[in-house]
N, C-alpha and C positions, 0 to 999 in steps of 0.2 A: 624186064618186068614180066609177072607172070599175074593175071587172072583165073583164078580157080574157082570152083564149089569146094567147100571145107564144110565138115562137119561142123558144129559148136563146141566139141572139145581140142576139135584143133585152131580154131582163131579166136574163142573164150579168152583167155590169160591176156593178148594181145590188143582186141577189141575194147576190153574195160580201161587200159589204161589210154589207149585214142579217142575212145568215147568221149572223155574230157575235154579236151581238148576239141572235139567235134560241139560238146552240149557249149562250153565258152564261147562257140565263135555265131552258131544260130539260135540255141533256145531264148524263145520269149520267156520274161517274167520270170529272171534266175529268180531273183530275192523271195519270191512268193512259193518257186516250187521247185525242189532242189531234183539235181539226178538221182535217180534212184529205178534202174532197170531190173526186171522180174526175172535173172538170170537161169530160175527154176523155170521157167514159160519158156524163156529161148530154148533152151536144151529141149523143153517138153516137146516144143514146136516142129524144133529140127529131129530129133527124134521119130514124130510119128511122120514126117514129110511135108505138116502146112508150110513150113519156115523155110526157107534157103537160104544158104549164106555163102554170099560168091566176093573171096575176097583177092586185095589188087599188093603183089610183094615184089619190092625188090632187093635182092637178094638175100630174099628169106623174111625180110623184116617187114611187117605188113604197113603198108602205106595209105590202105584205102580197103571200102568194102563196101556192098548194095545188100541188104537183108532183106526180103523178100515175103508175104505172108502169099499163099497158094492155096484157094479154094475155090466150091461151085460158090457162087453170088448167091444169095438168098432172093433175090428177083429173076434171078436168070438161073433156075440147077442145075440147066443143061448147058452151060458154058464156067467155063472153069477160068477164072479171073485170076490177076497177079498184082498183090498190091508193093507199091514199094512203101515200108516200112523206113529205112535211110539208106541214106547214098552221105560216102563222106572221101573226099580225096585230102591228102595233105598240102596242104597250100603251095609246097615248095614244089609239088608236081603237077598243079596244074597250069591251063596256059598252053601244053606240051604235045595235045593229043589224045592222052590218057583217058581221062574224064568221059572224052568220044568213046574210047574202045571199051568204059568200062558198063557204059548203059547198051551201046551195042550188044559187047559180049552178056548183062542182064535179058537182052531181048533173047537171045538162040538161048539161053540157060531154060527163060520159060516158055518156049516155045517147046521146048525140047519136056518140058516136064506138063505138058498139053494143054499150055494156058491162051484160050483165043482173046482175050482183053488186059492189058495193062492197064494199071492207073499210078501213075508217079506223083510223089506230095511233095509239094513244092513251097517253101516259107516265100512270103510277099519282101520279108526282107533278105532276101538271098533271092534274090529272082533270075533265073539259070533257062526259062521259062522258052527262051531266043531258041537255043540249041537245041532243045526238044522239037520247038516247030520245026527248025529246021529238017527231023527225020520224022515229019508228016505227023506228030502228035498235035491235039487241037485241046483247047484250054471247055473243061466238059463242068464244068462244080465248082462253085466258090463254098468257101467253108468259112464262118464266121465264129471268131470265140470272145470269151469272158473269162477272167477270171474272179469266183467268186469269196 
C-alpha cells in the first residue's frame, strides 16, 4: 500500500469513478441532490496549492484518498487551517489499519504544507468520530442542515 500526494491530474480519471461508489455509501438526500463535483474547481484548487489530494493505492489501483482544502481562516489569517473536504477508504480495506495511517499520514501532509489547525467533517451517519478522539482530536462545531 502506498499513501501519496497526487496532483489532480494524476488521481482525477480514478477519483470520479470511486467517488460513486463513496457518494452511495454516505450522501444524505441522494434523491434530492444528485453527485455532481466542480472538477474544473479541483484542478483550479490543486493547481494554485488550496486543495491537496493525498491518495491511498494498492498496487497502483487507487483504493482511497483524503482531499484537503488549505488556507489562512478568515478569523484567524495568521494561522493557516486544513479543512478535510473527504476521506473515503474502500470498505474491503478497512478494519486493517490503513484508514489509521491514512489520516495520520493527512496530519504530516499538512503539517508539512504549514497548516497549525485541522478540522475533519465527519457525517453523523458514518460516525468514525471514536478514532479521531482517539489521536487527541476533540468534537469543536455541530453543523446543522436542510434541505430545501
Amino acid at each position: 500500500m502506498i499513501i501519496a500526494v497526487e496532483s489532480w491530474d494524476q488521481i482525477k480519471d480514478e477519483f470520479i469513478a470511486l467517488s460513486v461508489d463513496h457518494y452511495r455509501e454516505i450522501a444524505l438526500n441522494q434523491d434530492k441532490i444528485p453527485l455532481d463535483p466542480d472538477y474544473d474547481k479541483y484542478k483550479s484548487m490543486g493547481d494554485n496549492h488550496s486543495m491537496i489530494f493525498i491518495s491511498v493505492r494498492d498496487n497502483g489501483k487507487l483504493i482511497g484518498y483524503a482531499f484537503w482544502m488549505i488556507c489562512q481562516h478568515l478569523h484567524y489569517k495568521s494561522t493557516r487551517w486544513a479543512y478535510n473536504d473527504i476521506i473515503y477508504l474502500d470498505p474491503k480495506y478497512r478494519r486493517s489499519g490503513l484508514g489509521l495511517k491514512l489520516i495520520k499520514a493527512s496530519e504530516q501532509v499538512m503539517i508539512d504544507a504549514g497548516a497549525k489547525k485541522i478540522a475533519w467533517h465527519v457525517k453523523v451517519t458514518n460516525d468514525w468520530t471514536p478514532i479521531l478522539a482517539r489521536l487527541g482530536y476533540i468534537k469543536e462545531d455541530i453543523v446543522m442542515g436542510k434541505v430545501l
